[in-house]
C-alpha positions in Angstrom: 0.0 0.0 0.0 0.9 3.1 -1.0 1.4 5.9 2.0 1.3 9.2 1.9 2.0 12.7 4.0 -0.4 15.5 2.7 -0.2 16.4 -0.7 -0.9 19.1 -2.5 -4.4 18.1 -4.9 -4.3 19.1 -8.3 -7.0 20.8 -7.2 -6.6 23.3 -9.5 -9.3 26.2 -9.8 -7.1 27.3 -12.6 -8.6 30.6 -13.0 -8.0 32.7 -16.3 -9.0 35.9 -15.3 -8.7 38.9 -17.9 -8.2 42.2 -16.1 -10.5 44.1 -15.3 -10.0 48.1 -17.2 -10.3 50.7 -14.9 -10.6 55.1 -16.0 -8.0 56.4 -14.1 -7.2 59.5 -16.7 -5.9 62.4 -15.1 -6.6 66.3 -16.2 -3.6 67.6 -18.4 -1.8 69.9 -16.0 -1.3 73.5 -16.4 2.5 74.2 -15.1 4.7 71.1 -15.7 7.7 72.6 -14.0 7.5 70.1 -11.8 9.4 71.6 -8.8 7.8 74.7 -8.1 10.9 76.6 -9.2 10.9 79.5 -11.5 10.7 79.1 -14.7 13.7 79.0 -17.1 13.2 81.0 -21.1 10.5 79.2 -23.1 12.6 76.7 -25.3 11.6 76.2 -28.9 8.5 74.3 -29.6 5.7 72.9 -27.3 6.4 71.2 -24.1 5.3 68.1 -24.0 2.3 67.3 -20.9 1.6 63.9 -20.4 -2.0 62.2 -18.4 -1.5 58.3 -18.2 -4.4 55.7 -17.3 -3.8 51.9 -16.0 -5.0 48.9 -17.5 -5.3 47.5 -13.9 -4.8 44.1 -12.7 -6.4 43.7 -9.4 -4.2 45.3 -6.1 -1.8 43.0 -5.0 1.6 42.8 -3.9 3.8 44.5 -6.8 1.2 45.5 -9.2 0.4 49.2 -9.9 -3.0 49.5 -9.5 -3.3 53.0 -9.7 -0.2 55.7 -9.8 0.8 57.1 -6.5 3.7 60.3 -5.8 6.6 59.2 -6.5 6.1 57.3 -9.4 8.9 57.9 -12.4 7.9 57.4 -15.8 10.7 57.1 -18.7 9.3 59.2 -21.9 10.7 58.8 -25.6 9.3 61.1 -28.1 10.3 59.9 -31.5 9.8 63.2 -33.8 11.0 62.3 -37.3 14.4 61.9 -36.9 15.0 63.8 -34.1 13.2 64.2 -30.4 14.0 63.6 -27.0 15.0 60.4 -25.2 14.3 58.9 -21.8 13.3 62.1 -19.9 11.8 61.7 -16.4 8.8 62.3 -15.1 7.2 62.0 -11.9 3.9 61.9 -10.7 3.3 64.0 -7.6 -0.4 63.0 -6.9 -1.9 65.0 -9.6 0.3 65.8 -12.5 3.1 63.9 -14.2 5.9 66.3 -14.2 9.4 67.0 -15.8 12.3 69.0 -14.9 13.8 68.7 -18.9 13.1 70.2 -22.1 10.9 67.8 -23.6 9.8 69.9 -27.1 7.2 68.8 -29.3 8.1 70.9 -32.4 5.6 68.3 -35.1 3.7 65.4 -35.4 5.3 63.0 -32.9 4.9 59.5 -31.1 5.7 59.1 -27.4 6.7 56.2 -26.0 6.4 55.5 -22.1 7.8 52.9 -19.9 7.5 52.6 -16.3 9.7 52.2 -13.6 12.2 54.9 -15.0 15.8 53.7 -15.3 18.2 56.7 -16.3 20.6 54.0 -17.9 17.7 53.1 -20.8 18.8 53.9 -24.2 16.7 52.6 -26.4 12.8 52.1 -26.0 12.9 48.7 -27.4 15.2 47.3 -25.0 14.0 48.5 -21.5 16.2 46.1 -18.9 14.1 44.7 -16.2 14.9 41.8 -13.4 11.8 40.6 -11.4 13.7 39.8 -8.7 12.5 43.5 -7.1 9.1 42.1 -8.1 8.6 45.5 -9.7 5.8 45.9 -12.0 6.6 46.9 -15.7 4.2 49.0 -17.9 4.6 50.5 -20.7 2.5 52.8 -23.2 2.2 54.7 -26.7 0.5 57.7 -27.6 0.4 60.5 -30.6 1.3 63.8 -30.0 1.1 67.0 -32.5 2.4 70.6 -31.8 -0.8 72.0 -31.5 -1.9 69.2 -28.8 1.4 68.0 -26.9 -0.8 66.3 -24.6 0.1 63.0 -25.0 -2.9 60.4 -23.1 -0.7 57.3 -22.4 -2.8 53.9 -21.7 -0.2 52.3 -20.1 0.3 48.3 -19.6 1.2 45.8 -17.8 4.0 43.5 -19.7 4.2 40.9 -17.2 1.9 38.4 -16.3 0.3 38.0 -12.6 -0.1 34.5 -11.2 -1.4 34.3 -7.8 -1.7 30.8 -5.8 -4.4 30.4 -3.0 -3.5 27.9 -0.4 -6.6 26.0 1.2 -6.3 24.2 4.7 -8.8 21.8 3.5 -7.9 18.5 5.3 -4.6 18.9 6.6 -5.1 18.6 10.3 -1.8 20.3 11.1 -1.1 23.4 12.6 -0.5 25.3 9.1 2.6 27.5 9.7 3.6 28.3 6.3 7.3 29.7 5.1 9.6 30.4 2.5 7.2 30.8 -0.6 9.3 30.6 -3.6 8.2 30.3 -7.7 11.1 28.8 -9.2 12.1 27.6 -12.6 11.6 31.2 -14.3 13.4 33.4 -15.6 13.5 37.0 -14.2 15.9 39.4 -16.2 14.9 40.5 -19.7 14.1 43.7 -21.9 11.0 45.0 -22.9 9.5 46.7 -26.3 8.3 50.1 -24.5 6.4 50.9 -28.1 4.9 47.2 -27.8 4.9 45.2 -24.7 7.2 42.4 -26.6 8.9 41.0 -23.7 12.9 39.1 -24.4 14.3 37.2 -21.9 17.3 37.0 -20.7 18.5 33.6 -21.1 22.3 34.0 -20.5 21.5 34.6 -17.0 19.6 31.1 -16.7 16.4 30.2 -14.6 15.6 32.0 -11.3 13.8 32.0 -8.0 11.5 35.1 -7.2 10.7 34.9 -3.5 7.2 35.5 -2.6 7.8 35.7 1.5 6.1 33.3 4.2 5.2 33.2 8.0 1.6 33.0 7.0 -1.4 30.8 8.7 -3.2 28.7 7.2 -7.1 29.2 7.2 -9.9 28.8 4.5 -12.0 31.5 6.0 -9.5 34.3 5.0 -7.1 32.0 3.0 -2.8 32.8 2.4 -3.0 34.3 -1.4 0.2 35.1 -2.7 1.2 36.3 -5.8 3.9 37.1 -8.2 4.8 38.9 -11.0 6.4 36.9 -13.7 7.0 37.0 -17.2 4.6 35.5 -19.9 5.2 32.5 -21.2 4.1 29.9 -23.8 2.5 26.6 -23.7 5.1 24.1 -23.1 8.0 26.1 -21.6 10.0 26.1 -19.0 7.8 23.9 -16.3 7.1 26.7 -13.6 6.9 25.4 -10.0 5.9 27.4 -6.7 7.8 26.0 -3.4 7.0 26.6 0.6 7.1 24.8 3.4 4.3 23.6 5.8 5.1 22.4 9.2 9.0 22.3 8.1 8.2 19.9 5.2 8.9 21.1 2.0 6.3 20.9 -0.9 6.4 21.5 -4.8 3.6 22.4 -7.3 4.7 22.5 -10.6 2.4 24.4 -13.2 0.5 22.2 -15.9 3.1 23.1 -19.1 0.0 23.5 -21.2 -1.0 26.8 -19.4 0.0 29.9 -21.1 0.2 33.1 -19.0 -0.6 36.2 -21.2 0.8 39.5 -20.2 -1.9 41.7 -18.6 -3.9 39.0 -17.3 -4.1 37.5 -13.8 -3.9 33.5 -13.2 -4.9 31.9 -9.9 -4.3 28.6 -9.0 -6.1 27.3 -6.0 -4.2 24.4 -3.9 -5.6 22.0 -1.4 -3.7 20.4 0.6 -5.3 16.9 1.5 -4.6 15.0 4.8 -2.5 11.9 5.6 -3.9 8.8 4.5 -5.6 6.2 7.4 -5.7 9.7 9.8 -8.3 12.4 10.9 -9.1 15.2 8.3 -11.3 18.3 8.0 -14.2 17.8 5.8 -17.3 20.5 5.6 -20.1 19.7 8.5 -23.3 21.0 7.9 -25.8 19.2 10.1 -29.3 18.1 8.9 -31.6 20.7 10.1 -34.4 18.4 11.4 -37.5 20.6 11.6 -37.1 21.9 8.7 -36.5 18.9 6.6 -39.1 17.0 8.8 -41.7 19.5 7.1 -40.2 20.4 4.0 -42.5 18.9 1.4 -44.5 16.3 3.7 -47.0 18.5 4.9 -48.7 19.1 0.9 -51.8 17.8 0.3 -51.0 15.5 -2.8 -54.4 14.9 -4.7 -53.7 12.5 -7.5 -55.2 12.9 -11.0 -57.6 10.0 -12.3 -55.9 10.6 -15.9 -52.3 10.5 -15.6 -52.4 10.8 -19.6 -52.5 14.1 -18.9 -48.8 14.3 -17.9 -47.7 11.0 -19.3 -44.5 9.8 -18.1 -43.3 6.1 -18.5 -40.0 5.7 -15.9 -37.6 3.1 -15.8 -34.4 2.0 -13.6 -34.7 2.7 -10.0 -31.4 4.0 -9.2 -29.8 1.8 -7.0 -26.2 2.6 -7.2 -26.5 3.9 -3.7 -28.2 0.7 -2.7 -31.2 -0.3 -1.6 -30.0 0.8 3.1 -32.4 3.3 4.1 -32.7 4.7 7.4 -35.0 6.3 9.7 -33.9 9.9 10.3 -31.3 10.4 7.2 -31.1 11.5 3.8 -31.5 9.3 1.0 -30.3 9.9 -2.6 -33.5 8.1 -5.0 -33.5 8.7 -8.6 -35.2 7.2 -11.4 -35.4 7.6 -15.5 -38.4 8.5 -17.1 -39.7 9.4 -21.0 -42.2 11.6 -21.6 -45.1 11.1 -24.0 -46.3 14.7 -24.1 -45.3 17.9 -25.4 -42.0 20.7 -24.8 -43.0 21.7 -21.5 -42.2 22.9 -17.9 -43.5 20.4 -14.9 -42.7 19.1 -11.8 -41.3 15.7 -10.2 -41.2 14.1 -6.6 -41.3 10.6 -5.0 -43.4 9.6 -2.8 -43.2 6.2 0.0 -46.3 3.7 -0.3 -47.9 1.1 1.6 -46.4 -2.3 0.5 -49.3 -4.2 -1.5 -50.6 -0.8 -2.9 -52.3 -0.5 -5.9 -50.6 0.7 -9.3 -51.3 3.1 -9.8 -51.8 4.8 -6.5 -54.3 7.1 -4.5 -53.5 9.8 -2.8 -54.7 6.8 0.9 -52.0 5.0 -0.3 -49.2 7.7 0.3 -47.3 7.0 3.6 -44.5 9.8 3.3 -44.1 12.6 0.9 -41.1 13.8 -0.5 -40.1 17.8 -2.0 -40.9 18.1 -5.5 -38.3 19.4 -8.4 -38.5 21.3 -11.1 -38.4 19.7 -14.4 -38.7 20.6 -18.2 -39.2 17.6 -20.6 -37.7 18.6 -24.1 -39.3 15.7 -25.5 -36.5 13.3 -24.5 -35.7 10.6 -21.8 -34.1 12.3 -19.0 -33.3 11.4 -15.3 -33.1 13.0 -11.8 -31.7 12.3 -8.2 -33.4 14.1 -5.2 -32.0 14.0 -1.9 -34.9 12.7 0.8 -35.4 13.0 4.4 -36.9 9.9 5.6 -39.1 9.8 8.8 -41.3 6.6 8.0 -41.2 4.1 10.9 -39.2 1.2 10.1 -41.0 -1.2 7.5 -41.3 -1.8 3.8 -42.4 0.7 1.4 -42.8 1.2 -2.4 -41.1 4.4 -4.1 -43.2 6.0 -6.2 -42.9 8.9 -8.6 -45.5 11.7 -9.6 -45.2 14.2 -12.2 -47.1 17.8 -12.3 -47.9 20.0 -15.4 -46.6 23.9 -14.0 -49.9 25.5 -13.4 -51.7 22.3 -12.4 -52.8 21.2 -9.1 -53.3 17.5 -9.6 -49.9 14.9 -9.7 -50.1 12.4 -12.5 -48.9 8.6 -11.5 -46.8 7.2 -14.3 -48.5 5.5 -17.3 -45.7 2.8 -17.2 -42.9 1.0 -16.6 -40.4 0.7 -19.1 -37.7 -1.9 -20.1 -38.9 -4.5 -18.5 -39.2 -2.6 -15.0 -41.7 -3.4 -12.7 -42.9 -1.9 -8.8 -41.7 -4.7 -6.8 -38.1 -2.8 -8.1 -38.9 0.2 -6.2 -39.1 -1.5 -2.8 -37.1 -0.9 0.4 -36.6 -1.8 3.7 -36.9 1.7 5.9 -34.7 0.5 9.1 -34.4 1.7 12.1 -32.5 4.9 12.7 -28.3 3.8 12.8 -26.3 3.3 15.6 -24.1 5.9 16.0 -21.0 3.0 15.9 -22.0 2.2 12.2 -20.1 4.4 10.2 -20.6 5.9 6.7 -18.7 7.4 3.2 -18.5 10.5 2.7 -16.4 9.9 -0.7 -14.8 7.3 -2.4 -12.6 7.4 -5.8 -9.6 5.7 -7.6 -6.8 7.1 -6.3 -5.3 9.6 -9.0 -8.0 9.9 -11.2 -10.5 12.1 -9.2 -14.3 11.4 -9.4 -17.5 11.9 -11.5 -20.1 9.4 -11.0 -21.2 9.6 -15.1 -17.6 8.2 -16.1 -15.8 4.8 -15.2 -12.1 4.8 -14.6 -9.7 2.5 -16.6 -7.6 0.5 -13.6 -4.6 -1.9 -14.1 -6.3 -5.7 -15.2 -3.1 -7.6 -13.3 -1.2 -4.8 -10.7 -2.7 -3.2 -7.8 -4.4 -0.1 -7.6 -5.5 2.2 -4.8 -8.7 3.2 -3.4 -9.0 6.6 -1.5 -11.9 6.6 0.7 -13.4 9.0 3.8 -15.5 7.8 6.1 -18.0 9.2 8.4 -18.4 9.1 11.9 -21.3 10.9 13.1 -21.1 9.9 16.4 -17.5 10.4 17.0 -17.0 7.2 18.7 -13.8 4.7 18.5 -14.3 3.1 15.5 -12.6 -0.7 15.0 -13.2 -3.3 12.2 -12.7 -4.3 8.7 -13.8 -2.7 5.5 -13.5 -4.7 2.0 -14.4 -3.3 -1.6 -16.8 -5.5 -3.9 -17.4 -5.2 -7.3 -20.5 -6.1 -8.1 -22.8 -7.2 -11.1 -26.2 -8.1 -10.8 -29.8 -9.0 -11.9 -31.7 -9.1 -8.8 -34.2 -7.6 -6.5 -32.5 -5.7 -4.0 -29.3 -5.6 -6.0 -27.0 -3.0 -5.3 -25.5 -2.6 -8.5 -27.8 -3.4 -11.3 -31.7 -4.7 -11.6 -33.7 -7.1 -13.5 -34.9 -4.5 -16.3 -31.7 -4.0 -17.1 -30.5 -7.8 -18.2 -30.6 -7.9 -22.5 -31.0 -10.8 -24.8 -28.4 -12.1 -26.6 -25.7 -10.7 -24.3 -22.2 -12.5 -24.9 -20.2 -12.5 -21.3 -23.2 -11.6 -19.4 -22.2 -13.0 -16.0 -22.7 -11.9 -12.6 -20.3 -11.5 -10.2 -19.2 -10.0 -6.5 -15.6 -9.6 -6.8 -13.6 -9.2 -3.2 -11.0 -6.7 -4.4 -9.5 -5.6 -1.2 -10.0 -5.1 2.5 -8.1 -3.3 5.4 -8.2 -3.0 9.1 -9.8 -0.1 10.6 -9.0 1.5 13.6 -10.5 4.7 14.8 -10.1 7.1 17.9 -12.4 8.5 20.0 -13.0 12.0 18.6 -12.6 12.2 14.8 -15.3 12.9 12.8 -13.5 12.0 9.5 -11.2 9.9 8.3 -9.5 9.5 5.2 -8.0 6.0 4.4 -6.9 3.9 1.1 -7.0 0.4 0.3 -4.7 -1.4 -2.0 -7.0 -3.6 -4.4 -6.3 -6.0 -7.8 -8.6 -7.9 -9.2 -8.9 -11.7 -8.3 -10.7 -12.8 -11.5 -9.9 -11.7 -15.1 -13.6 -10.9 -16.1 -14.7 -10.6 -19.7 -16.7 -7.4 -20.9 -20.1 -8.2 -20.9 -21.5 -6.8 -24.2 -25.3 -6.4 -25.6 -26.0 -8.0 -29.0 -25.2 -4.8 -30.7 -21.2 -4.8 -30.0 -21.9 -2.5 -27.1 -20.5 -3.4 -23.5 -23.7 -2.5 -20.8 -24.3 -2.7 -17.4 -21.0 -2.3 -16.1 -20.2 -3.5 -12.1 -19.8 -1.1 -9.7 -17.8 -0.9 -6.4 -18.9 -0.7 -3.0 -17.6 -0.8 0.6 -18.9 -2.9 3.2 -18.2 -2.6 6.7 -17.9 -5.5 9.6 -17.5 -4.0 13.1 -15.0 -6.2 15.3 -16.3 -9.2 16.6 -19.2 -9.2 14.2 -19.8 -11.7 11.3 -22.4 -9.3 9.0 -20.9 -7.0 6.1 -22.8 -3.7 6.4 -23.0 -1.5 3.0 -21.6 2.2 4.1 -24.3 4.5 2.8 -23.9 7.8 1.8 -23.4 10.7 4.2 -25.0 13.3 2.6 -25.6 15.5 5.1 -24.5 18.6 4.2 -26.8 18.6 0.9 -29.6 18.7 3.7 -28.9 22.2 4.5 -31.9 24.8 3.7 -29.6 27.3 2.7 -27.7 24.3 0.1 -27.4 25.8 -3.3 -25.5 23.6 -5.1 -27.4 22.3 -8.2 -27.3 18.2 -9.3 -26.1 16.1 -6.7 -24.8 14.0 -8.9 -21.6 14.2 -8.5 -21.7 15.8 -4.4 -20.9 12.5 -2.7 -21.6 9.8 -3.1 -20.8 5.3 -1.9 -19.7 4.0 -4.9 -17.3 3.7 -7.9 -17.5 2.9 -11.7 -14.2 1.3 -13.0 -13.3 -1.2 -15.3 -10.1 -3.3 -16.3 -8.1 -1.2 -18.7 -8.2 -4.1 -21.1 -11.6 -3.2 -22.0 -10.7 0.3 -23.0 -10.6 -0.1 -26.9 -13.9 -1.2 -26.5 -17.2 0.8 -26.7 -19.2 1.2 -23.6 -22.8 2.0 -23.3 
């Protein structure tokens, strides 16, 4: 088994954030002495005045946001074949002024760079080194002798790319030091009369030190940033170093990103915790009354002619298995065609008696369930609604009901398709769980993140890891055994897949509940979460099952079940979903929130089509 200290996630919010322009033109002065001295003889020709505005990046350390006293502009003004070079100007809160005899005697172009350097020369080779993390801008402007005003919109030439560090699950205390982007190179020259930015690469690859002795926390999180010079796809591979806790960690920068100048790039890391130890997940606690309340108290009266929202639904989805408890959330879902027009309606489930009647009266609704929003574009579609559940322990049929927007009445579904049938929609309400029994938060291949629409391609022969959290609501000393199953099958009360599912004239078509791995558990008093990962390999090479058509179908899923010490039964860990049970909960499908299971298959059935 693979074990890990924290690592950073490539948990990359990889934000490409243009900047945002921001006015900040000044008036053209009216004296541009600059020092309040008296003035020497009128030279020849119009002086030049100058107003400048900033393309602005957002404030942060380095970057000119707006101009402040004491800024020093560098000025070219190219005026045929003569005109003045690199004269000084400095901004004293107001005006941008010059002690120099800047003439503008014709038609001219002005050329600005900024900070001044009294050793530039030439426009078009500016020196710079971003070691000072100084910001560089430049700016163009036209200029005649009857308007010397020249209105400079000036630049930024580098690139800004800021890194947010998120606590996440690290545990630790969070001290971070010694922030450092590395790999880069700082020392260059820019084009003042076009941004065109050379580098320097006699001087080799840098470090540009970005400071440390910052805290950790997600409620105000460390953001640092730096000013660097704009690369290509496929350079040099950047990296930003620091230190957590005195160990050292390294996130290099995907070589496909390309940092423009002008623009700002954040990249937002999350550190994880240490595998088989405590970590910090988000706790949001069911709130009881008012998901107790929140769509059970409607007064569902059910319309004698469902045809007049006809929906036929098919595959209760089981992929969370068929566990439900008193006093918990439950993810149900179901698929479902509509036989009527375009339109904008409404969905819900509702709990049965056992033995009721198909369809059903509004007598033989048990517990009610909050409706959705749905809109049928004439197509198959499907939906997953979290559920409170309060019915007393027993058995109860899941039904669902469909509502035309506008209408009062809920329509029962005309049908049941693919071979589907009620007794599918059955299950066991038991009593509310003990608070030893503990249950997944998350579970995915290690590596390869997680959606629940895609399966992951795993080694057929090697091992592979599982990464798993676990939940334990009632904080207790957790110890026992948990072992992953892959499953495939064609039964009532399957976890995986059901009856309507099963095709004819399927080659491979087997079932199966593969053992892929198992590990000890051993929990402490106190934690609420814990994050572990189990080694697992295949112990059967399976063939892909495939429908008559070429297409593989109904691939096996992976769940972990759960045998307390001293016990002989496997329990399924269910879903803790809790969080998605707050009112204020905006987040939209919940699809891919959390969820108890896995879809993978061996990677030598990747040339293959899967439906």
């Amino acid at each position: 088994m693979k074990l890990f200290g924290y690592i950073l996630a490539a948990s990359l919010a990889c934000t490409f954030c243009a900047c945002e322009k921001e006015s900040l033109v000044q008036e053209p002065p009216v004296d541009n002495s600059g020092n309040g001295q008296e003035k020497p003889d009128k030279p020849s020709g119009e002086q030049l005045c100058i107003t400048a505005s900033l393309e602005g990046m957002q404030e942060s350390r380095g970057i000119i946001e707006s101009f402040v006293p004491g800024h020093e502009m560098g000025i070219f003004v190219e005026e045929g074949e003569t005109g003045t070079a690199n004269a000084r100007y400095v901004f004293d809160g107001k005006d941008w002024n010059t002690s120099g005899d800047v003439p503008v005697d014709g038609d001219a172009d002005v050329v600005a760079y900024l900070p001044y350097d009294k050793d530039v020369a030439d426009l078009r080779n500016v020196p710079f080194n971003l070691g000072d993390q100084n910001d560089i801008l430049y700016g163009t402007s036209k200029v005649t002798k009857e308007i010397p005003v020249a209105a400079l919109g000036m630049k930024h030439a580098m690139t800004l790319v800021r890194v947010r560090l998120m606590k996440n699950e690290y545990m630790g205390t969070g001290q971070v030091s010694g922030m450092t982007f590395g790999n880069v190179y700082t020392k260059g020259t820019v084009d003042a009369s076009a941004g065109t930015v050379t580098k320097d690469f006699s001087s080799g690859l840098g470090e540009v030190r970005a400071g440390g002795n910052f805290m950790l926390n997600d409620d105000n999180p460390v953001i640092v940033d730096a000013i660097l010079i704009p690369r290509l796809a496929y350079d040099e591979p950047a990296r930003v170093s620091f230190t957590i806790d005195g160990q050292n960690h390294t996130y290099e920068f995907p070589v496909q990103h390309e940092w423009k100048a002008g623009m700002k790039y954040t990249y937002t890391l999350k550190l994880t915790g240490n595998y088989n130890a405590p970590v910090n997940k988000e706790q949001v606690d069911i709130d009881v009354e008012y998901w107790s309340k929140y769509g059970k108290t409607d007064d569902i009266v059910i319309n004698p002619n469902p045809d007049d929202y006809p929906f036929k639904v098919w595959a209760n989805y089981t992929e969370y298995g068929y566990d439900t408890y008193q006093n918990e959330g439950k993810v149900f879902g179901t698929f479902y065609t509509p036989f009527c027009d375009d339109g904008e309606g409404e969905m819900r489930f509702v709990f049965v008696r056992k033995g009721a009647g198909n369809p059903i009266t509004a007598g033989d609704i048990v517990e009610k369930f909050q409706p959705i929003d749905i809109k049928t574009n004439g197509a198959w579609d499907g939906k997953r609604i979290q559920c409170y559940v309060t019915s007393a322990p027993g058995t109860y049929r899941l039904v669902p009901l469909f509502r035309k927007k506008g209408e009062t009445m809920w329509c029962n579904p005309i049908g049941y398709s693919y071979g589907s049938t009620p007794e599918e929609w059955e299950y066991e309400v038991k009593a509310p769980a003990s608070d030893d029994l503990p249950a997944l938060r998350m579970m995915e291949v290690e590596g390869q993140g997680y959606t629940s629409i895609l399966a992951y391609p795993v080694p057929d022969n090697d091992p592979w890891n599982l990464v798993y959290t676990l939940s334990n609501r009632g904080e207790k000393a957790l110890k026992g055994e948990i072992k992953a199953v892959w499953e495939r099958e064609f039964k009532l009360k399957s976890n995986s897949y059901r009856p309507s599912i099963k095709k004819e004239g399927a080659v491979n078509d087997e079932e199966w509940r593969d053992e892929l791995g198992m590990i000890s558990v051993d929990i402490p008093a106190g934690v609420r979460f814990w994050k572990g990962i189990m080694s697992c390999k295949f112990p059967v090479k399976r063939l892909q099952p495939m429908g008559s058509n070429g297409v593989s179908y109904a691939g096996a899923l992976v769940h972990l079940y759960w045998r307390a010490e001293g016990s002989k039964e496997w329990i399924l860990l269910r879903c803790d979903a809790d969080y998605l049970f707050n009112r204020n909960y905006i987040g939209g499908y919940i699809w891919d929130e959390t969820t108890n299971y896995v879809k993978l298959f061996p990677q030598s059935w990747n040339n293959k089509k899967i439906e």
